[in-house]
N, C-alpha and C positions, 0 to 999 in steps of 0.2 A: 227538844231533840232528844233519841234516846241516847245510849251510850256508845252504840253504832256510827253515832251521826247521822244517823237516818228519822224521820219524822214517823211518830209513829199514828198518826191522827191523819185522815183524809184530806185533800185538797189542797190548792196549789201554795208552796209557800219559797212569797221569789224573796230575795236578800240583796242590799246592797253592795256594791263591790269598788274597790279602785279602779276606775276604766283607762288602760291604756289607750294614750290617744297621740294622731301626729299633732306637731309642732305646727303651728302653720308657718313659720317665720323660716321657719326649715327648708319646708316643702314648695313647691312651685306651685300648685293650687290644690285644694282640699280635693277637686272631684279629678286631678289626676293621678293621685295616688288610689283611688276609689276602685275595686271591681264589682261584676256580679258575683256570684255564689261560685264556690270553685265546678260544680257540676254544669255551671250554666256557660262558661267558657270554656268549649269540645273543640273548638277551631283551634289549629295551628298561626294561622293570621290572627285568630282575635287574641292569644297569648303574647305573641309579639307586637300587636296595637298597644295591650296596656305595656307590657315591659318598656314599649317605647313613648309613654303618657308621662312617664317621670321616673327616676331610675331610681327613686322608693318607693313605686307602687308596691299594692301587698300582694300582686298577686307573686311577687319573687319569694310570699313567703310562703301562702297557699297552695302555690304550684310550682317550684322550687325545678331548675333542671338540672340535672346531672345524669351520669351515665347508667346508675345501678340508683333504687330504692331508698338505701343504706346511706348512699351518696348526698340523696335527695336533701333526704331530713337533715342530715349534717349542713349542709348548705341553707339551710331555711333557720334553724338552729345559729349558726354564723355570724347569717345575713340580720339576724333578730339582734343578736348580742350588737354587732357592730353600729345596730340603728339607735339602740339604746344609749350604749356609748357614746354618741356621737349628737344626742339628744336631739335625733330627728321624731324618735314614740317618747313619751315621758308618761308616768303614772299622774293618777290628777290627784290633788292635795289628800282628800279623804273622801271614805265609800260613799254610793252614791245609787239612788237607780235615776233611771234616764228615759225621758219622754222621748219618742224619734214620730217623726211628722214624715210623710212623704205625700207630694205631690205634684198632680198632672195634668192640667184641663178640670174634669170634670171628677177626676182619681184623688179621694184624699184618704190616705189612712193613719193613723195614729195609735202611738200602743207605749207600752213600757217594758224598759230592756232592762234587766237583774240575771244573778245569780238564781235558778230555778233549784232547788232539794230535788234527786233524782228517783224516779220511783219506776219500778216494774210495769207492763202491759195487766199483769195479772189485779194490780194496786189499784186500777180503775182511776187513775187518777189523770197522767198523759197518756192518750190513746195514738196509737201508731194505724194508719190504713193500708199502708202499701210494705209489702216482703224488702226484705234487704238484703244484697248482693256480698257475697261473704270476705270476697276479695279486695271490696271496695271499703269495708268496715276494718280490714286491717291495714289498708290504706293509708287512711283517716288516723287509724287506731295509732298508726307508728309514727308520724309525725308530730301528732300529739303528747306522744310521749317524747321525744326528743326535745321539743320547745317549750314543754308545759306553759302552754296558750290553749285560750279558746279564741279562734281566730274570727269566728262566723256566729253571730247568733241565729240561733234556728226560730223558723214562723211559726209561733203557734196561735192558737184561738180560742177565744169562749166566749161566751155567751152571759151576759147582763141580765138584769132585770128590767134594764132601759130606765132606768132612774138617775141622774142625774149625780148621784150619791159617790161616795167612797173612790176605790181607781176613777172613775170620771169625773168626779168633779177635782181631783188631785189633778188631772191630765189638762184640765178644762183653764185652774191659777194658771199653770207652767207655763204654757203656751202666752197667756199676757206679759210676759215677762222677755227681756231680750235672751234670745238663745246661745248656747254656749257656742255653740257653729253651726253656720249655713253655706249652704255651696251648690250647685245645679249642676247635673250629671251628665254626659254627651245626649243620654237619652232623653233629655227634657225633665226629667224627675227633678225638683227643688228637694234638697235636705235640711231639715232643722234636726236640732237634737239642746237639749235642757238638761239641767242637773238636779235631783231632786236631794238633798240634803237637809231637810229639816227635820226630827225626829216625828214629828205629828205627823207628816204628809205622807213622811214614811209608812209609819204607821197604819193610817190611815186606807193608801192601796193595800199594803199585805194584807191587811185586817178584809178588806174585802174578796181579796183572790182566795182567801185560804178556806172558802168552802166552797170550791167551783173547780171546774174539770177542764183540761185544755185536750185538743186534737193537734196533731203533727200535720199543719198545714206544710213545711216546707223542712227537710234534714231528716229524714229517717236513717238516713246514714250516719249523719253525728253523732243524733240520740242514742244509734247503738253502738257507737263507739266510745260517747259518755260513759253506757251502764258497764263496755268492758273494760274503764281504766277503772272508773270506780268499785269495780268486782277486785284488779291487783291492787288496791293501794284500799286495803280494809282498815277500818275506822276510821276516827273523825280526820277529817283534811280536808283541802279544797276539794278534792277527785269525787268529791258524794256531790259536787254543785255543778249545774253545766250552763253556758250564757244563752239566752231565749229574749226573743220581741214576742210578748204579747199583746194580740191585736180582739179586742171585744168586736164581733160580726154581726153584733146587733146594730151596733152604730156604726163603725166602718166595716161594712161586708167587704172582702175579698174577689175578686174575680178565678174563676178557676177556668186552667185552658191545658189542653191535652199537651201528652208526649208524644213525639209523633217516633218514628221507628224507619230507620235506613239498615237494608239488607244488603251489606256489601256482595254476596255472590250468588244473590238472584236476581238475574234479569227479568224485565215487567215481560215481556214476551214468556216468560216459562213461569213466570207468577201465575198468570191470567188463564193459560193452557190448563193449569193443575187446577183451578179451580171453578172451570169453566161447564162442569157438571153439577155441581153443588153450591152454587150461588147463582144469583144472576148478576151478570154482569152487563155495565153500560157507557158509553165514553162521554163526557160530560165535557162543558166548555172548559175555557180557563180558569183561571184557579178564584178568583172571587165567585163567581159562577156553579163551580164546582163543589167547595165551600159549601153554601148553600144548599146545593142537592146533598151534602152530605150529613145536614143538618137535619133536611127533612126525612133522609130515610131513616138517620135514625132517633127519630121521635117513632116510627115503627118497630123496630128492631133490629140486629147486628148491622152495620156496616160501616164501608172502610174505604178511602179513596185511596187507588194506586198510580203513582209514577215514576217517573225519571226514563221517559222515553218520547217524551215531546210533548204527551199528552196527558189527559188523565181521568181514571177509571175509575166508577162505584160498581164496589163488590156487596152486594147486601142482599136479603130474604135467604141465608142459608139452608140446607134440607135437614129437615126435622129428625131423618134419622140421623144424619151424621152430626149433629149438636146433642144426640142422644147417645149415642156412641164414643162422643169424645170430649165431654163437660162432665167435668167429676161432680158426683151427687150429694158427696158428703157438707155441701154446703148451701147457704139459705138462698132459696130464687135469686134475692137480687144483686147477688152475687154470681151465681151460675149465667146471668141475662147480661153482665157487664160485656162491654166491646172489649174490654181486655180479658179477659177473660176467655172470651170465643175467640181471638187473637193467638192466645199462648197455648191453647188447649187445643183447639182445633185446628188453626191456620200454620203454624210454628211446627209444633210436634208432630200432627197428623199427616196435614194435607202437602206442607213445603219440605219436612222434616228437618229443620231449622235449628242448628243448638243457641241454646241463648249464650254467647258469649260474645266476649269484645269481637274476635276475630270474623264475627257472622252478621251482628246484631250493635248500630249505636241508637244510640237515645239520645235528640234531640228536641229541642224547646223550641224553636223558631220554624215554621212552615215555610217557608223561604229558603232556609237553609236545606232542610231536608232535601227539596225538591234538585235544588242548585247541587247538592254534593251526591244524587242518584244521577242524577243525568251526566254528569262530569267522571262517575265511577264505571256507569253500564250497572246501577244496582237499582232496587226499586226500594222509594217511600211509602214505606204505610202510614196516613195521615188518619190522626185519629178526631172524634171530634168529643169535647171537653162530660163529665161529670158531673151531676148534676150537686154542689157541698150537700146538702140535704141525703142524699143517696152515700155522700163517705161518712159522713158524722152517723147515719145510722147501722151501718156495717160497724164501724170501729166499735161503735156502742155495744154491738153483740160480737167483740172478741174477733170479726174478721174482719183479715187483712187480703187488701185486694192486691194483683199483681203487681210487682215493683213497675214504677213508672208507671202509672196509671193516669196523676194527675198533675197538674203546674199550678198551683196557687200563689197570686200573686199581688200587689207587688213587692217583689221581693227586697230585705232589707241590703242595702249596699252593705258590702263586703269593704272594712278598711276605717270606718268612723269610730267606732271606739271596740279592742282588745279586751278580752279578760285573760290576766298575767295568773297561774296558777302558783307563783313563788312568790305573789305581791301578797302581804296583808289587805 
């Protein structure tokens, strides 16, 4: 490490840490104090589902309520100290990295959760694919600072040699060994999670990540909220480390599934009218149905199913001059050719004149939902359909970054199984 605290040698280098973790003797069951990701619970009912799953779930600390901001953090802040006090979280005896298992059917992933050295976009080292929303990163940013927690580990990925060796065969011991906790999630996911404390084994994964490159499969919002605490809190300290699941895609690949996009005050009736020159457009069955057609046109090119009017519509083969007109040049095809892309450039700005904000514009993960909160508002779903990892990992690789909300890589790690305390040694 230099004198910064910063690494000054390439590649990924994760560190042990004390994991804050529930009590279970405390708690009513491990997976109901458990959430998603706090971006992934948008619903007003699914906040009050977990707040009412056990009255220390985390997301009272995630997503903390109160009347003002200010408020917020205070309350999260609080809520944290009193949980500690009351040794419902406890620190686990000494640092540690941690194997986390998630699985589902035929879904199995596995990776390891550390302390990550935090490094620049420009450092080549964590590559970010999707823009970050500047309001949401101080969001993040102030909470953060209030609680000195890392609440969430972010998804990230890389790529093996496929050899059986180093991080893999470390992951490969853990896992024969009884786990520190298990528990199954309303959604069917089983959680394991292991303690890795031996200095060899240790060793061992570092010794192998620390010449290898991760991608921001899931938290672009964190990450840049990580590099802003770590920018005010200059030299060594915890603030240069931020907590990460790394997941090798050689051996457990990820599934990656769009964002879909609800336009509270555009009705599908004045969606369709504005675009009903410049695309074609076609009314497709119900929604597995739909789906599908929306799969196949775009293996073609642009398109995008719309609803929240009963029914639902593919919008795809746009006119060439108005994708000519209204896709900025200054970056590489496969970028220019992304459905998000012709989405925010064209459809957004141009065609709807749509500003992207909360008040116009949500971003949800769930196709169901989307469609159930357009039809219940009088607003229309843009359903997107997913990216191909190969297509983000090569974009990130040349320095771009595609529209925020692009992708859903998943499965995402539960939110609530082990903390990083940034006042803990």
């Amino acid at each position: 490490m230099t004198s910064s605290g910063r690494h000054a040698d390439n590649g990924l280098h994760l560190f042990p840490f004390r994991g804050l973790r529930y009590v279970p003797e405390r708690v009513g069951s491990l997976a109901a104090v458990t959430s998603p990701p706090y971006d992934v619970v948008v619903r007003p009912d699914g906040l009050l589902h977990l707040e009412s799953a056990d009255p220390h779930n985390i997301v009272r600390l995630i997503l903390p309520q109160a009347d003002t901001p200010a408020a917020r953090n205070e309350k999260a802040a609080a809520t944290l100290a009193h949980w500690l006090a009351d040794g419902i979280l406890a620190p686990d005896a000494e640092p540690a990295l941690y194997v986390y298992e998630q699985r589902h059917g035929d879904v199995l992933q596995r990776g390891l959760i550390g302390a990550l050295a935090l490094s620049t976009p420009e450092e080549g080292i964590v590559l970010p694919h999707e823009d970050v929303m500047a309001d949401i990163v101080e969001d993040r940013a102030a909470l953060m600072r209030t609680t000195a927690v890392n609440f969430e580990p972010l998804l990230l990925t890389y790529r093996s040699d496929g050899s059986a060796t180093g991080a893999t065969a470390v992951i490969d011991r853990a896992i024969a060994r009884p786990p520190l906790l298990a528990t199954t999630t309303e959604d069917g996911f089983s959680h394991r999670l292991w303690s890795l404390t031996d200095p060899a084994e240790i060793t061992a994964a570092r010794s192998d990540l620390a010449g290898r490159q991760a991608l921001i499969a899931d938290g672009h919002h964190r990450w840049a909220t990580y590099l802003r605490l770590r920018d005010e809190h200059p030299g060594p300290g915890p603030w240069n480390y931020g907590l990460v699941l790394l997941i090798d895609t050689v051996r457990y690949p990820l599934r990656v599934r769009a964002i879909h996009r609800l336009l509270h005050r555009l009705p599908v009736a004045e969606a369709l009218a504005a675009v009903a020159d410049t695309f074609r457009v076609r009314t497709v069955g119900g929604l597995p149905q739909a789906l599908d057609a929306l799969g196949a046109a775009a293996a073609e090119g642009n398109a995008f199913l719309l609803a929240g009017d009963g029914a639902f519509h593919l919008v795809d083969r746009p006119s060439a001059e108005l994708l000519a007109r209204t896709v900025p040049t200054d970056h590489p095809p496969a970028w220019r050719t992304l459905d998000a892309t012709v989405l925010h450039h064209t459809l957004l700005d141009e065609v709807w004149r749509i500003p992207d904000t909360p008040e116009h514009i949500a971003y949800i993960h769930a196709t169901d939902a989307a469609v159930e909160q357009a039809e219940r508002r009088g607003g229309t779903a843009v359903l997107m359909h997913p990216v191909r990892e190969e297509v983000v990992r090569d974009l990130a690789r040349q320095g771009v970054t595609m529209p925020r909300k692009s992708t859903s890589f998943g499965p995402k790690p539960a939110t609530g199984l082990v903390l990083r305390s940034l006042t803990i040694d």
